[in-house]
N, C-alpha and C positions, 0 to 999 in steps of 0.2 A: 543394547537397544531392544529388548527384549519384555519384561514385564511394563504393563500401564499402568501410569503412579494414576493415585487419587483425583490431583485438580485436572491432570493431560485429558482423563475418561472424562470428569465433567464438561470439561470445554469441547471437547468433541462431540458429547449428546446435545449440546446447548446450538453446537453450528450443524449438525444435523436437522435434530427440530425445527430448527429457523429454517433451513433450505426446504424442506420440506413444507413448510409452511408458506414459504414464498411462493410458491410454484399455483399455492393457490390463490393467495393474491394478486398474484401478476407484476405487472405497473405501480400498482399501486404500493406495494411494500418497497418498490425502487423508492419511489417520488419520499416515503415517509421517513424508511430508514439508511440507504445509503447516505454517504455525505456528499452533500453538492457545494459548488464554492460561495464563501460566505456571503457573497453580495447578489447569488441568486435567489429567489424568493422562496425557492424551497429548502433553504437552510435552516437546520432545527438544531439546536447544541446537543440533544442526547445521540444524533447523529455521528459523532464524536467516537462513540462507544458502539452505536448498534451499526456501523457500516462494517464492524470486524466479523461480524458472523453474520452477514448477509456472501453470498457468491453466486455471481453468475452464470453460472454452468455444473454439471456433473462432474467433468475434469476438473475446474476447477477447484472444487471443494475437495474433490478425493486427494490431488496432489497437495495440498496447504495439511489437509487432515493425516494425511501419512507422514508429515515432516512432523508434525506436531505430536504426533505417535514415536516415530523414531528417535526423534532429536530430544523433543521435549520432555520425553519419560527422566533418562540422564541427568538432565539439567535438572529436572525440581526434586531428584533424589540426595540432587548435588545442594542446593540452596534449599530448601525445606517448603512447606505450599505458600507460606506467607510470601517469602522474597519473590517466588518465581510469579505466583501471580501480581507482585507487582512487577519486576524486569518483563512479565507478558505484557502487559497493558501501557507501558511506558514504552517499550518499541515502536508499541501500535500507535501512538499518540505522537512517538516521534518522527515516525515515518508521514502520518499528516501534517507535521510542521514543515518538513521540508518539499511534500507533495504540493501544499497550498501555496509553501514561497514563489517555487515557480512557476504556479499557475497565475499565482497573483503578477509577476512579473511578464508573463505573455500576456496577458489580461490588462496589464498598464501598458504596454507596450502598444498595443494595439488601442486603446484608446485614445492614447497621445496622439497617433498618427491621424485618426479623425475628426480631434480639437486642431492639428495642426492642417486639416482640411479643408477647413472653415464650421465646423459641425458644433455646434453648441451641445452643452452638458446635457441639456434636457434633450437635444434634439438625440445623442448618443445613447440615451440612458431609453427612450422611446424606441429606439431601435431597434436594442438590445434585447427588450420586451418581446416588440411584435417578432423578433428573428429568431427567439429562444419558442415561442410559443408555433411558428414554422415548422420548428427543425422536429417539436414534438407530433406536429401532425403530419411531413409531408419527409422530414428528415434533408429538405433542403432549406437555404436563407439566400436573400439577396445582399451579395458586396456592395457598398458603395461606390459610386467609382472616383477616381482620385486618389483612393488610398493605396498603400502597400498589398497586393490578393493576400500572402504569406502570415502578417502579420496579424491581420481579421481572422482570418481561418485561425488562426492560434487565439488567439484573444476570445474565438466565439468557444473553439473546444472545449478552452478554460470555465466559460462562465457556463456552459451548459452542461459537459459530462457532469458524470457522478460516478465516487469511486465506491468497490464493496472487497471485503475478502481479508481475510485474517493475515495476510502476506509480508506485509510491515511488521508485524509481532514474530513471526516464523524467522524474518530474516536476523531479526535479533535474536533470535534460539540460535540460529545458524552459526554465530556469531560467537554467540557463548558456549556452542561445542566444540569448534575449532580453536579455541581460546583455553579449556577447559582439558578436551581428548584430541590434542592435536595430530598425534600419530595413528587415529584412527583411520582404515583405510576404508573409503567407499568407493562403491560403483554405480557408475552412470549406463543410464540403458543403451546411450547409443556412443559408449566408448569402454570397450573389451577390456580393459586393466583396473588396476585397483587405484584410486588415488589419493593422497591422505588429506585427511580432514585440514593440514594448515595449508596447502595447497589447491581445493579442491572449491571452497568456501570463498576464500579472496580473488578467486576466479570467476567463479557465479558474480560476485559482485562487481568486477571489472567489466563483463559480457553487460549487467546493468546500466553502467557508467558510460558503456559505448551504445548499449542502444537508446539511453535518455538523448544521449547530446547527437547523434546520427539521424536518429529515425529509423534504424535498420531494425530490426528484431527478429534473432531467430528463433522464436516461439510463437510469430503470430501478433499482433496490433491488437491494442485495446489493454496494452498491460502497462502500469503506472509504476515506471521503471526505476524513477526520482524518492517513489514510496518505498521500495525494495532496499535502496539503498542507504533513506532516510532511518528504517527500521534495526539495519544491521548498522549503522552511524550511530544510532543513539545504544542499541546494545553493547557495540564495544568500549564505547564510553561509562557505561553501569562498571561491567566487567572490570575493566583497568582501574575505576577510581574504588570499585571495591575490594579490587588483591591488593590495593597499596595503602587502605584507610582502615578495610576494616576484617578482615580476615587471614588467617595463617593458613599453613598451606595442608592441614588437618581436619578444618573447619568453614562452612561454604554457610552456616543456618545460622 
């Protein structure tokens, strides 16, 4: 984990530039390039690709950009720049498949309960509107009453967050190192021992798994927990169907 291979440095200047350019934009580079959910209007399909190197924060970039540095150097020395920037970008894509499914499902969820309220399509779809454009000025919306509070508030999250941050593609590096250097041993900064990479990795993603389905999180709210582990899902899936179809245990490129 030591030298920075070719593509790790490009994609690191590439979410650098971008953060730094956001900061001057504001808002506005949220609304354009993050990805918002498909049935909101600010859904654009290159969003697809440019929500990976957008990030919300200072931490945030530096912790995704140090994994990408650490982890990812390995792995595309391991698969050559072609494979790995594809295994990058297909995590990253896999991780919004599983991010949208279940926003999509809190999202239906919550609308059902509305039609089964008496609320017509147009009157639900009007509401959705004025409550999305609310939440942007005032950061509050009015519930309807009759319905489920729990399942609107979910249904609104859905249709109005927007997700950003390279994390889905990371998880799937994560993925392919512990798959790859299993007995490698890391450490965590707020746990004194070493741990090894095939225990260390399916742990992270378990702590995901509990706080997608809980609500709990011990890092803090606002992190798309479903994407973490959509990312490191579709990784390990590259991984396994490519030691069994197309590689020996000599050759990764």
């Amino acid at each position: 984990m030591g030298r920075i291979t070719e593509t790790v440095k490009v994609l690191l200047i590439i979410n650098v530039l971008v953060f730094i350019g956001s900061q001057f934009l504001g808002n506005y580079s949220i609304q354009l390039f993050a990805l918002w959910f498909f049935k909101n209007e600010n859904f654009e399909v290159w969003q697809l690709i440019t929500h990976m190197f957008m990030h919300g924060s200072f931490m945030h970039i530096l912790f995704n950009m140090y994994a990408l540095w650490a982890f990812g150097s390995p792995i595309e020395q391991m698969m050559g720049q072609k494979k790995f920037l594809f295994f990058y970008f297909s995590s990253g894509l896999g991780a919004i498949i599983l991010h949208t499914l279940v926003n999509y499902l809190a999202y239906q969820n919550g609308f059902n309960e509305l039609l089964d309220a008496g609320y017509s399509v147009a009157e639900v779809n009007d509401w959705l509107g004025s409550s999305f454009e609310s939440i942007m000025r005032t950061s509050q919306y009015g519930i309807p009453e009759g319905v489920d509070q729990e399942s609107i508030q979910a249904m609104m999250q859905a249709y109005s967050s927007s997700a950003v941050g390279a994390s889905g593609a990371i998880y799937g590096i994560l993925v392919a190192f512990g798959m790859m250097f299993p007995n490698v041993e890391l450490f965590l900064l707020f746990v004194p021992v070493p741990i090894k990479a095939k225990y260390f990795i399916p742990g992270l993603i378990a702590l995901d798994l509990f706080s997608g389905f809980t609500g709990y999180s011990l890092f803090g709210g606002g992190i798309a927990h479903f994407a973490h582990v959509g990312g490191a899902l579709f990784g390990f899936i590259m991984i396994w169907y490519w030691r069994k179809n197309q590689f020996n245990q000599n050759r990764w490129d």
